[in-house]
C-alpha positions in Angstrom: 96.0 103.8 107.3 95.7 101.6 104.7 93.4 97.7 105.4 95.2 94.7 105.3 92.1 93.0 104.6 92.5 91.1 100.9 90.3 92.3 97.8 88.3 89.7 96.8 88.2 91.2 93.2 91.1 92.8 91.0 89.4 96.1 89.7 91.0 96.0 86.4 89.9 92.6 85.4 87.4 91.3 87.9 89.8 87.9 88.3 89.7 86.8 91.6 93.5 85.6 92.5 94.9 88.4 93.8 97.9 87.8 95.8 100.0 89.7 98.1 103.4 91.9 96.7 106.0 91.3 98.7 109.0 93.9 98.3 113.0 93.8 99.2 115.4 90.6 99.0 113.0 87.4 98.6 114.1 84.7 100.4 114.4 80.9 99.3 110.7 80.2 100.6 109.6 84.1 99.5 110.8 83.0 95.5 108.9 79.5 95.8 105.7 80.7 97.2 106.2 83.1 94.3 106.5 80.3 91.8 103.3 78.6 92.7 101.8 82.2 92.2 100.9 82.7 96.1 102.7 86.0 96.3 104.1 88.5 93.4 107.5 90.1 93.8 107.4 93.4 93.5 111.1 94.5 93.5 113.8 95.6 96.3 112.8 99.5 96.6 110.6 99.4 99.5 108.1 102.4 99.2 104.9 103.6 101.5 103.5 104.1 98.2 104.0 100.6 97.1 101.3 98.9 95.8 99.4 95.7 98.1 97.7 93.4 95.9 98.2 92.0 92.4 95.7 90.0 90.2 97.1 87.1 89.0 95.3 86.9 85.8 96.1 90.3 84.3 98.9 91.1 87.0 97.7 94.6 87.5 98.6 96.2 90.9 96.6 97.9 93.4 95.8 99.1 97.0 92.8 97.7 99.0 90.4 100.2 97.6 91.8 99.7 93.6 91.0 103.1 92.8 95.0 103.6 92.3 95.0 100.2 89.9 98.0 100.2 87.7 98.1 98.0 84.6 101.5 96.1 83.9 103.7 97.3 81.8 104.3 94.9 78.9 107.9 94.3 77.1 
């Protein structure tokens, strides 16, 4: 079972805003918490396998340990 306890470092960047993903549907309040960059949206599949966390400086994705960090992909 995975921690819900937040990383206090991404371990791509080192940054230290790492916010919650949130999956599925966002609601009104779920896109504006977004906005101010409290949460990331992280699409409607909802997956075990999802990531947790996301660093808000170099939006990579990860799990509490990071070991399974993903960069983003860039268009």
């Amino acid at each position: 079972m995975r921690s819900r306890r937040k990383p206090e470092n991404c371990p791509l960047c080192g940054g230290t805003h790492v916010v919650p993903i949130t999956y599925g549907l966002p609601t009104i309040e779920t896109a504006k918490a977004a906005e101010r960059g409290e949460v990331a949206l992280g699409g409607c599949v909802v997956h075990p396998d999802n990531r947790r966390w996301q660093c808000g400086s170099c939006r990579g994705r990860f799990n509490d340990g990071g070991a399974d960090a993903i960069e983003p992909v860039q268009y």
